[in-house]
RODREN-366816 format. One record per residue (C-alpha): residue in three letters; x, y, z. Coordinates in Angstrom, 2 decimals. Each point is the difference from the previous one (the first is absolute). Layout:
N
+-----+---------+---------+---------+
:  aa :       x :       y :       z :
+-----+---------+---------+---------+
: ALA :       X :       Y :       Z :
...
+-----+---------+---------+---------+
end
This chain:
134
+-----+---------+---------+---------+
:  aa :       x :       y :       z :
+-----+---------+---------+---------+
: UNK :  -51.50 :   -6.00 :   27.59 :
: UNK :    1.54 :   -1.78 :   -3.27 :
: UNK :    3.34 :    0.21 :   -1.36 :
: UNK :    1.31 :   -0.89 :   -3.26 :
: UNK :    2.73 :   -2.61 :   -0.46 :
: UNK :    3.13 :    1.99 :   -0.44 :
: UNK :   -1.01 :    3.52 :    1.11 :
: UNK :    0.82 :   -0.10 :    3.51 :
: UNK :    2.77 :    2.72 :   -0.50 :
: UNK :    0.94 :    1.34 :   -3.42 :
: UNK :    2.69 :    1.81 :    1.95 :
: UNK :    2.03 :   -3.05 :    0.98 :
: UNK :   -0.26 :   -1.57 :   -3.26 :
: UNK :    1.17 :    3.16 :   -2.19 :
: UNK :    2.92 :    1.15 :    0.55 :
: UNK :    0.16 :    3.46 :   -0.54 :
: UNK :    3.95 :    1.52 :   -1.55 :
: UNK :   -0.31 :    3.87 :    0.41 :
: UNK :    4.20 :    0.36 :   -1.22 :
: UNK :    0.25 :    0.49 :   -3.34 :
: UNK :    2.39 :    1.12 :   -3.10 :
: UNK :   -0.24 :    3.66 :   -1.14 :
: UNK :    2.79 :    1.83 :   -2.36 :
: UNK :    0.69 :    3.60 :    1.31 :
: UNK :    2.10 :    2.11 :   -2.32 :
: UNK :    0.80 :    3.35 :    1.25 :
: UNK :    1.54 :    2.99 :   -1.92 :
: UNK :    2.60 :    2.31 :    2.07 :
: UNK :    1.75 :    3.27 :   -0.09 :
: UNK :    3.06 :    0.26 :   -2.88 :
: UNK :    1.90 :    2.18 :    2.54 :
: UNK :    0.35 :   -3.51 :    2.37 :
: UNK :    3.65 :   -1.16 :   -0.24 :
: UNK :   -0.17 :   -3.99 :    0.24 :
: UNK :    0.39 :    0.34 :    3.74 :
: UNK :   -3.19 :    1.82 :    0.19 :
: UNK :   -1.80 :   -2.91 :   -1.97 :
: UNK :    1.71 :   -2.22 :    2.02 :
: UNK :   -1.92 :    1.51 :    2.87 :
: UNK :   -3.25 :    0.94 :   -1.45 :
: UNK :   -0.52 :   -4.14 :   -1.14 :
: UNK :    1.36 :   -0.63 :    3.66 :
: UNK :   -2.42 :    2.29 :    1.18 :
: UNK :   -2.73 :   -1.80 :   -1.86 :
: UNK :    1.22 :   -3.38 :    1.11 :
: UNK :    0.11 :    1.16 :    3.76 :
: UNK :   -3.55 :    1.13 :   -0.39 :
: UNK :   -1.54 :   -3.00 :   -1.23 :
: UNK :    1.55 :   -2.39 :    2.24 :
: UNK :   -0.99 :    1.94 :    2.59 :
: UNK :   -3.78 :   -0.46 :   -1.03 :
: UNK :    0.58 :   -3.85 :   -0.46 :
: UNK :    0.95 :   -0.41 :   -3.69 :
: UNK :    3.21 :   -1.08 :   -1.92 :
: UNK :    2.00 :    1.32 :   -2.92 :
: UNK :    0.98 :   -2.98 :   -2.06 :
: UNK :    1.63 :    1.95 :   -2.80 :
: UNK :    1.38 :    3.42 :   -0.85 :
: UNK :    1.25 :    1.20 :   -3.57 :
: UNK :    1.47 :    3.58 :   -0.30 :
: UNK :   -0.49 :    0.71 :   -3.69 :
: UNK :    1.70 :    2.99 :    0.49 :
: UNK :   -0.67 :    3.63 :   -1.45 :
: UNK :   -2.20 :    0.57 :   -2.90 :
: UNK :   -1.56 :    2.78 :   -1.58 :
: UNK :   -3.59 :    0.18 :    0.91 :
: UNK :   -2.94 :    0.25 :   -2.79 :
: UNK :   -1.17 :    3.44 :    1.77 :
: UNK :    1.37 :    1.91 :    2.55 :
: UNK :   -0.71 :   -0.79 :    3.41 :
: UNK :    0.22 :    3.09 :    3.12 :
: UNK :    2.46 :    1.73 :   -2.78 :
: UNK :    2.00 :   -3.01 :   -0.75 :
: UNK :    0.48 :   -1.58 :   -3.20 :
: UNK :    1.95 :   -3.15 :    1.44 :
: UNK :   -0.18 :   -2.19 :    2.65 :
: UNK :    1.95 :   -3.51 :    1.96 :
: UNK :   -2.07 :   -2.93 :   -1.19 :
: UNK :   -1.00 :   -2.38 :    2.78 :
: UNK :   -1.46 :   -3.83 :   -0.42 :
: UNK :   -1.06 :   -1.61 :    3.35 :
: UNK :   -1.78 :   -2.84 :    0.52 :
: UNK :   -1.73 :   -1.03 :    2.76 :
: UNK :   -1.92 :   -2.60 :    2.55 :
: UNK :   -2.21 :    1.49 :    2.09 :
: UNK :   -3.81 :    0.61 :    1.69 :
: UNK :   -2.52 :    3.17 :   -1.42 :
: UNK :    0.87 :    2.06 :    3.13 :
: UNK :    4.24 :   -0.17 :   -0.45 :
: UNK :   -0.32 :    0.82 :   -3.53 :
: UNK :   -2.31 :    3.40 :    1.22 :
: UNK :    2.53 :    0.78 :    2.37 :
: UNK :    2.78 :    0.05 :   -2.82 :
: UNK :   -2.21 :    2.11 :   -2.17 :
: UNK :   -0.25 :    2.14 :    2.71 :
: UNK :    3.55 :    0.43 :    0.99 :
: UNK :    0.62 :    0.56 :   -4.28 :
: UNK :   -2.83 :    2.72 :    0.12 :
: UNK :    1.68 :    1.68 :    2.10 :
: UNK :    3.93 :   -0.36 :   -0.14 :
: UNK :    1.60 :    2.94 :   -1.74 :
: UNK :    1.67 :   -2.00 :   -2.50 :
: UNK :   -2.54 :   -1.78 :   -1.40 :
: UNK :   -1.26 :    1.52 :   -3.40 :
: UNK :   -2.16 :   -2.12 :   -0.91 :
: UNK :   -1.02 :   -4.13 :    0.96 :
: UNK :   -2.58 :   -2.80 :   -0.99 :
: UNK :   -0.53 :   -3.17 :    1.77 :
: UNK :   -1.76 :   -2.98 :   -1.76 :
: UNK :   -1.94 :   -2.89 :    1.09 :
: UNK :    1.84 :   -3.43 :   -1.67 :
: UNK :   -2.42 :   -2.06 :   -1.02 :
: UNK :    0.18 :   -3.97 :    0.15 :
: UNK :   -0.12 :   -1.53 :   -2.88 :
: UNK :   -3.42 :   -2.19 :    0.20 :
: UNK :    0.18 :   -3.64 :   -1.56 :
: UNK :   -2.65 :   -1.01 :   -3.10 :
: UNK :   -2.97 :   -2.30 :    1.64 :
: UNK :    0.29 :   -3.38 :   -2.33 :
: UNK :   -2.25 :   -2.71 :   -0.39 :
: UNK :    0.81 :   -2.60 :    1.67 :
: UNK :    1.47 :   -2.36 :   -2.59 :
: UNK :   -1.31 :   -3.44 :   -0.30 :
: UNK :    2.25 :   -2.77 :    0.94 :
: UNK :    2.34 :   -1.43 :   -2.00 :
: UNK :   -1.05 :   -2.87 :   -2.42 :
: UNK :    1.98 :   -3.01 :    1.15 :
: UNK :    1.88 :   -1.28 :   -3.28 :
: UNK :   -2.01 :   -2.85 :   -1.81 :
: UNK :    2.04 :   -3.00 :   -0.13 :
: UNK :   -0.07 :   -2.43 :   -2.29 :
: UNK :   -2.26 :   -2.98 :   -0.17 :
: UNK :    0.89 :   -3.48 :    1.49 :
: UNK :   -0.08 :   -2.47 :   -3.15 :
+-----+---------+---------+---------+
end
């Protein structure tokens, strides 16, 4: 049996990263005092560390009137989190916002990478003529 140079185990030389950055902002009840969105974001935090991940940054942008109404409301406590984690914590958190009572509303987004512009590899530098021995 052959082998190729250099497949002997694509597994050992990739190395797979399964944690990665996703934006979750999450809508919640107007009635909340800022105790109660203290503890819903806590909630939320608790959740996804629990499942593996990490919340690197959390922005309360704080009540706004909503564009429609949502369940009867027409505002609602702004939330901004950003986070580092795998597929499965961040379908845990969804799951925990689907079904928390204070949650209106939520969306959680995939941050992309930004990916680099192949280029040509530029020929060398020209060395600098100099000028000729008389």
């Amino acid at each position: 049996m052959r082998r190729r140079a250099g497949a002997e185990n694509l597994e050992d030389t990739r190395e797979v990263s399964s944690v990665r950055s996703y934006e979750v902002i999450f809508i919640l009840d107007p009635a909340l005092g800022d105790d109660g969105v203290d503890a819903a974001v806590a909630a939320a935090k608790a959740v996804l560390a629990k499942a593996g991940g990490e919340v690197v940054e959390v922005q309360k942008w704080g009540k706004k009137r909503l564009a429609y109404d949502i369940k009867k409301r027409r505002e609602g406590h702004y939330v901004y989190c950003r986070a580092q984690a795998s597929g499965n914590a961040v379908a845990e958190l969804e799951r925990h916002l689907k079904i928390a009572e204070p949650v209106l509303k939520f969306m959680t987004v995939l941050v992309q990478t930004p990916r680099r512009k192949a280029t040509k590899a530029s020929a060398p530098a020209r060395a600098e003529a100099t000028p000729a021995e008389a």
